[in-house]
C-alpha positions as CSV (number, residue, x, y, z in Angstrom):
1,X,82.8,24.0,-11.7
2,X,78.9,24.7,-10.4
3,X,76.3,24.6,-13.2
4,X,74.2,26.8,-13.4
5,X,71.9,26.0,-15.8
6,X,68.6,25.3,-14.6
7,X,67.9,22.6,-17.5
8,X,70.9,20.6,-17.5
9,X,70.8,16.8,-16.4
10,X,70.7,16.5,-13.0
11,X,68.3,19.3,-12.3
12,X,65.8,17.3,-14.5
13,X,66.7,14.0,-13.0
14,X,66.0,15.9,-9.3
15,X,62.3,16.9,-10.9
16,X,61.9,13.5,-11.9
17,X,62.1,12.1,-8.4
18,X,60.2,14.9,-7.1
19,X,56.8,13.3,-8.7
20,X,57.7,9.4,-8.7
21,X,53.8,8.4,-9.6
22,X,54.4,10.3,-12.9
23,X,54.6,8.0,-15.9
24,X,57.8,8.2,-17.4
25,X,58.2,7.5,-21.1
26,X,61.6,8.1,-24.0
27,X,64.1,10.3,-21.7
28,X,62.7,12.6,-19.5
29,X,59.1,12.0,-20.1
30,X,59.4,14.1,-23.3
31,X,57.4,11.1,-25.6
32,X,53.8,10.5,-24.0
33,X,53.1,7.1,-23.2
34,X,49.5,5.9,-25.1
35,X,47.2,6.1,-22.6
36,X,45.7,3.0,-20.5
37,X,42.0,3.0,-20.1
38,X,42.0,2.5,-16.5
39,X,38.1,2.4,-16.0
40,X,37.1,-0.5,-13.6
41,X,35.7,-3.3,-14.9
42,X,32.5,-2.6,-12.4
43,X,31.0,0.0,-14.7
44,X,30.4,-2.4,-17.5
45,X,28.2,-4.3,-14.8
46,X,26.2,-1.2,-13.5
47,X,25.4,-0.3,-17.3
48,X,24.0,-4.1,-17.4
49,X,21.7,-3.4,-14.4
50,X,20.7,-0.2,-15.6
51,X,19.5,-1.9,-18.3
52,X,18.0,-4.9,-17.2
53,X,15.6,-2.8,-15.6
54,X,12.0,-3.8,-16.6
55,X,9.2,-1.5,-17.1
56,X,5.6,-2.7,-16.0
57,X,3.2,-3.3,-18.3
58,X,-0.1,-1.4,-17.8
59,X,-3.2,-4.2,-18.9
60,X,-6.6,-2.4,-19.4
61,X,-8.9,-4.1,-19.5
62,X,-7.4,-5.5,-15.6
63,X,-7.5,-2.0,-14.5
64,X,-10.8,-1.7,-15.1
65,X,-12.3,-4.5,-13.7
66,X,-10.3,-3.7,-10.2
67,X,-12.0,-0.1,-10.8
68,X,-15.3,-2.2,-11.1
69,X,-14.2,-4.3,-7.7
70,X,-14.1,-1.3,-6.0
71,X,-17.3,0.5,-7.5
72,X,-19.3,-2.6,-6.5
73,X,-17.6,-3.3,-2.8
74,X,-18.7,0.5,-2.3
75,X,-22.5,0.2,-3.6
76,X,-22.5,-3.0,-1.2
77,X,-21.2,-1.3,2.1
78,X,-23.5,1.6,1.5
79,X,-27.1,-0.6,0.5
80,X,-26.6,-2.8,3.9
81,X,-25.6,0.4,5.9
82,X,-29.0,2.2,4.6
83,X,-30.9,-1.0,4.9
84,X,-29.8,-1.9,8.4
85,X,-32.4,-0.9,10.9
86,X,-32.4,-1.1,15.0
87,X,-33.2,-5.0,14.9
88,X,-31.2,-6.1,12.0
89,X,-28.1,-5.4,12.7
90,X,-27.1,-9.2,12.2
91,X,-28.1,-9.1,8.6
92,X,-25.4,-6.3,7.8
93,X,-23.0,-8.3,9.9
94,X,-23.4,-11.5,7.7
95,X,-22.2,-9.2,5.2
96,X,-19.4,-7.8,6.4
97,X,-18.3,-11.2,7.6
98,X,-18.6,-12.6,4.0
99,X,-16.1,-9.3,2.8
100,X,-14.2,-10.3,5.9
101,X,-13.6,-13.3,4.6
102,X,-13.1,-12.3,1.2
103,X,-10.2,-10.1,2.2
104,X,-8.9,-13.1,4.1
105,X,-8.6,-15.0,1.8
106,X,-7.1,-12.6,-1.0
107,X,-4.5,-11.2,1.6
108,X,-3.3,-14.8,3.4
109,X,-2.9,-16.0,-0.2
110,X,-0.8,-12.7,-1.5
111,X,1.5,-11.9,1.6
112,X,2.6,-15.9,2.3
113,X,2.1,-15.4,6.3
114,X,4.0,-17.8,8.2
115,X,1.8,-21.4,9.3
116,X,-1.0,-19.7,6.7
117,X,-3.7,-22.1,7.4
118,X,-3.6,-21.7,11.4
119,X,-3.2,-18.2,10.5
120,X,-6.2,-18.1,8.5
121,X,-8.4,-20.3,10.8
122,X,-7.6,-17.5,14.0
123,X,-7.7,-14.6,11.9
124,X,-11.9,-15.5,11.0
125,X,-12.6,-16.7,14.3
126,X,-11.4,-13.3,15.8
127,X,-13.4,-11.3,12.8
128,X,-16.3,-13.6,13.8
129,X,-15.4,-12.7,17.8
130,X,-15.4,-8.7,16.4
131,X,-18.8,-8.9,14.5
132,X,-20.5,-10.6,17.6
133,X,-19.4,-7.8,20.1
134,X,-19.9,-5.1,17.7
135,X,-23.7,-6.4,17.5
136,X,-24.4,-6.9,21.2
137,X,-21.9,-5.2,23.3
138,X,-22.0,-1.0,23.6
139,X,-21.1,1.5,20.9
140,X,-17.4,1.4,21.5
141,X,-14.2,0.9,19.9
142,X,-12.0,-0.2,22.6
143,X,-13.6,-3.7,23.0
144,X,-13.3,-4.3,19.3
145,X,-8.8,-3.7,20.0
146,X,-8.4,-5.8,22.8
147,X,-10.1,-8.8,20.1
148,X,-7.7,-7.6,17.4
149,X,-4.6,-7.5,19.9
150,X,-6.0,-11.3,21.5
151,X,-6.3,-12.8,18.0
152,X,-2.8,-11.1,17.1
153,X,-1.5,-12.9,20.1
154,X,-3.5,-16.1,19.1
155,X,-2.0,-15.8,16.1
156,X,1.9,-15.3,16.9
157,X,1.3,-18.3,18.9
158,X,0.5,-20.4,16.2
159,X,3.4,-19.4,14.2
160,X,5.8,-20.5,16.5
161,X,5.0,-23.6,16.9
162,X,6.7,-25.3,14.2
163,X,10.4,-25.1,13.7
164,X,10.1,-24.2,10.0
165,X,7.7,-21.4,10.7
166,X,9.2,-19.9,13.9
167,X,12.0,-17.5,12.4
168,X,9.3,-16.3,9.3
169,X,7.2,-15.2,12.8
170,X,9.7,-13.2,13.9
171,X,10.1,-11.3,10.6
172,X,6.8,-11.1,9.1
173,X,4.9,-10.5,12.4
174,X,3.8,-6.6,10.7
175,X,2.4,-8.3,8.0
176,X,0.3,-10.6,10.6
177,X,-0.6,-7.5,12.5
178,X,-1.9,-6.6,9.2
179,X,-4.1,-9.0,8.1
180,X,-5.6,-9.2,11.8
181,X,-6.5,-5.5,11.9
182,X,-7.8,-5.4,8.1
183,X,-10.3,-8.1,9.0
184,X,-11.6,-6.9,12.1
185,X,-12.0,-3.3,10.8
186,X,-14.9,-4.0,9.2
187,X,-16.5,-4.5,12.3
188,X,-16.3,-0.7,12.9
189,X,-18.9,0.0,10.3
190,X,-21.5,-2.0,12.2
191,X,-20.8,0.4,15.0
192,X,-21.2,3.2,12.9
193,X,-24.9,2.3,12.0
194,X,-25.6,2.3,15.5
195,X,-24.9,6.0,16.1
196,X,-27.1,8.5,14.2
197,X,-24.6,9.6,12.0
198,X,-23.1,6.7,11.4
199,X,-25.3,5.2,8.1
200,X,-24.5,9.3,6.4
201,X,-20.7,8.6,7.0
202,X,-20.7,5.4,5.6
203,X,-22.2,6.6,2.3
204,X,-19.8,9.9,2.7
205,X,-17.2,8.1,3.3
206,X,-17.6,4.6,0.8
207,X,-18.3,7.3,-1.7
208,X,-15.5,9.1,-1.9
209,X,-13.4,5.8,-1.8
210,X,-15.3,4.3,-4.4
211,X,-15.4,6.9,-6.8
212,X,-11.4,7.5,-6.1
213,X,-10.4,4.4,-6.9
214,X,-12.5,4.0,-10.2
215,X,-11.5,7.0,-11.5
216,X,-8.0,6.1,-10.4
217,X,-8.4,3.0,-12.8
218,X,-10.2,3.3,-15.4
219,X,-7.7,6.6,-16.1
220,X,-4.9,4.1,-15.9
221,X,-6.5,2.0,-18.6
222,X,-6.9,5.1,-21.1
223,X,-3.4,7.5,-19.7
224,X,-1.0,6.0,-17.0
225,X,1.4,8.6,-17.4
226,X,3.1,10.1,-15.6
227,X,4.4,6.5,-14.1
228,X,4.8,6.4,-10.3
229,X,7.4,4.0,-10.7
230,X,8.5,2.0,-13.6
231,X,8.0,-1.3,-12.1
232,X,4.5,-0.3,-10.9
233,X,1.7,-0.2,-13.1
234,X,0.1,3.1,-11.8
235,X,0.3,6.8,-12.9
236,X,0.0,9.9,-11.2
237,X,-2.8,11.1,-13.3
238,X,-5.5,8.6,-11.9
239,X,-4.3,9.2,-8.7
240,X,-5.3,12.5,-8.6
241,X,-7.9,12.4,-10.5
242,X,-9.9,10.0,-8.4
243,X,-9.0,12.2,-5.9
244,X,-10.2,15.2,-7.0
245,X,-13.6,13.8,-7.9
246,X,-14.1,11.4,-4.9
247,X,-13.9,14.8,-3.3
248,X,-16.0,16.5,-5.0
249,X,-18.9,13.6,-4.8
250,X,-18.6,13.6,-1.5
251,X,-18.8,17.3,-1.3
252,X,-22.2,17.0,-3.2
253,X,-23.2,14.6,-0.7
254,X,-23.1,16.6,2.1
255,X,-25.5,19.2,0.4
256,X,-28.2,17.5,0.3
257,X,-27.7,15.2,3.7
258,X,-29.2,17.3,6.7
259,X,-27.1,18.6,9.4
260,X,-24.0,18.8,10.7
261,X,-23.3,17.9,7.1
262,X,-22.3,20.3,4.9
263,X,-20.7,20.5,1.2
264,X,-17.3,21.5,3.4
265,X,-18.2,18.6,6.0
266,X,-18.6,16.3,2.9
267,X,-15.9,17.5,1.4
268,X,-13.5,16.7,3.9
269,X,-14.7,13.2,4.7
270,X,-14.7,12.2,0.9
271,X,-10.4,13.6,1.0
272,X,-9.7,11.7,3.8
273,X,-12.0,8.3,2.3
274,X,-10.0,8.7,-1.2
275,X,-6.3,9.5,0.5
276,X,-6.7,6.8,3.0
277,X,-7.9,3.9,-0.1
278,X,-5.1,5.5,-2.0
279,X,-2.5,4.7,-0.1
280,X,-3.4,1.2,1.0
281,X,-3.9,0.2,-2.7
282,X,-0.9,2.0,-3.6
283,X,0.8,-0.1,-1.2
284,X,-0.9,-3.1,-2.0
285,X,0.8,-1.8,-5.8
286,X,4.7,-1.6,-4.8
287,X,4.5,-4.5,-2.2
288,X,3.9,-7.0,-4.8
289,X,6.4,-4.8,-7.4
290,X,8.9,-5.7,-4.4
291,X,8.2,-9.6,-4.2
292,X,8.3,-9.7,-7.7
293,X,11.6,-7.7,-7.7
294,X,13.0,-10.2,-5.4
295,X,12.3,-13.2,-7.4
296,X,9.0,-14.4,-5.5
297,X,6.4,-16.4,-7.3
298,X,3.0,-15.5,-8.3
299,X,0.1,-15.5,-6.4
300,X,-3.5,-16.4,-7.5
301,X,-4.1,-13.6,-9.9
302,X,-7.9,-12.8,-8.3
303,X,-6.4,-12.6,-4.6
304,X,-3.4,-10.4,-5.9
305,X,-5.6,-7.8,-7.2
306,X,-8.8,-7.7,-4.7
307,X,-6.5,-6.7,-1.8
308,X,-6.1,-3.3,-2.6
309,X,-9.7,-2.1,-2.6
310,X,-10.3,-4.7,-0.1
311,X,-7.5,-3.0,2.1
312,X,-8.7,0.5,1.3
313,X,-11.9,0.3,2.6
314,X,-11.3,-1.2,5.7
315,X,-9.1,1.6,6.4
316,X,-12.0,4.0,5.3
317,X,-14.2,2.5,7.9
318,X,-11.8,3.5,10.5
319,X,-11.1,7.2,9.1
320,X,-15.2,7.0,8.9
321,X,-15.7,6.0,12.5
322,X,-12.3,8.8,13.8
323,X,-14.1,12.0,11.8
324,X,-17.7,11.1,13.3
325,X,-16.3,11.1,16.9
326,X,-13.6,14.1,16.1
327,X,-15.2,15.8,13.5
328,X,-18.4,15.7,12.8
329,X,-19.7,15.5,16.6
């Protein structure tokens, strides 16, 4: 005889096979199983790594004195700029060359360049090479890139020489374009107080720098909040901040400098002077968050900390020397 009860025993076996990933537990499935904790193991690991995470600490009284760095390497660039006249040019070069080398020295010893003492040896002879021509040849730029491309090439070369160092060339060749160009861009600056603008943008622009990045950190000594990043020691507040004021000295600046400067004209060139050392020592900040990330050790403490004003004003002299020839003129 058919059944024709919906519930009997087949039907429910016919249901059963219907969903065979369904857990079945007593007859039927009528007595829930306890249930598993099926949860991969992996979890337990990403909360470890969330939590190994280490925050940076901030130290004061270091803060300040790169704050101070920068103050000072400011007063300096603008004093020889001032006191350069048509037949002295050599005494502001000496100068430069002796921040040249400075910066040298502090960024060979923090980025680890491949073959660093050959590296080191081209890198002044071509700042040397840059000085020279910015000196005695004409008021251009373009002679003062071909030097930094030859002593790039110079350079390259050197690295490859050696077994050990030839496959670190081939990956770290940005960061030997780097150091190159940051050496030789002081040179612009001795071009710059051979135009008649020139001396005005350097204290314009070394101004607005300077003041940026010692507001920048001395406010991190006092309120480095809110944090950029957790593993760098920088906040947003003295990032702004210097920012803000670098502008606005530079602003004054150009109100009492005759013309084509104007507070707007000031203004401008102190933004563009505090963005630009921003950046590079913000970069200067998360590169060495990044080596230390990845388990690299240590450099010399004074060379790890100079770069980033160092860095920052040698891109300022080459936003100084751009907004004279597109800006200002």
């Amino acid at each position: 005889m058919p059944n024709d009860d919906p519930w009997d025993a087949e039907a429910s076996q016919k249901v059963a096979r219907m969903n065979p990933g369904r857990p079945k537990a007593g007859f039927y499935g009528a007595v829930p199983e306890e249930d598993k904790d099926d949860r991969p193991a992996s979890e337990d690991h990403e909360d470890d790594e969330f939590e190994e995470i280490q925050i940076a600490t901030v130290r004061p009284r270091l803060s300040a004195a790169i704050g101070g760095f920068a103050a000072l390497l400011a007063i300096a660039l603008v004093i020889g700029a001032h006191a350069t006249g048509p037949g002295s040019r050599v005494s502001y070069a000496i100068v430069l060359f002796g921040v040249q080398l400075l910066g040298l020295l502090a960024w060979t010893m923090a980025l680890h360049p491949p073959a660093a003492g050959a590296t080191a040896a081209i890198v002044a002879v071509t700042a040397l090479a840059a000085d020279y021509l910015a000196v005695t040849g004409d008021d251009a730029l373009f002679p003062l890139v071909w030097v930094t491309l030859g002593g790039f090439v110079a350079t390259l070369v050197a690295q490859l020489i050696r077994a050990g160092d030839r496959q670190r060339a081939k990956d770290s060749w940005r960061t030997t374009l780097i150091i190159v160009s940051g050496a030789t861009a002081y040179s612009i600056m001795i071009l710059l107080v051979r135009e008649p603008l020139g001396a005005q943008a350097i204290l314009v622009c070394c101004t607005g720098a300077g003041v940026a990045l010692l507001v920048a950190r001395l406010t991190d000594a006092v309120f480095p909040k809110p944090r950029i990043a957790l593993q760098v020691p920088r906040g947003a507040t003295g990032i702004v901040l210097g920012a803000m004021l670098g502008t606005l000295a530079a602003s004054l600046l150009g109100s009492y400098l005759v013309l084509p400067f104007t507070p707007t004209k000031g203004a401008v060139l102190g933004l563009v002077a505090a963005v630009a050392a921003h950046l590079i020592d913000l970069a200067v900040n998360f590169g060495e968050a990044g080596r230390r990330l990845a388990g690299e050790a240590p450099t010399f403490w004074l060379a790890r900390h100079m770069q980033g004003p160092l860095g920052g004003f040698a891109l300022t002299a080459f936003a100084a020397y751009s907004l004279v020839h597109l800006y200002l003129t």
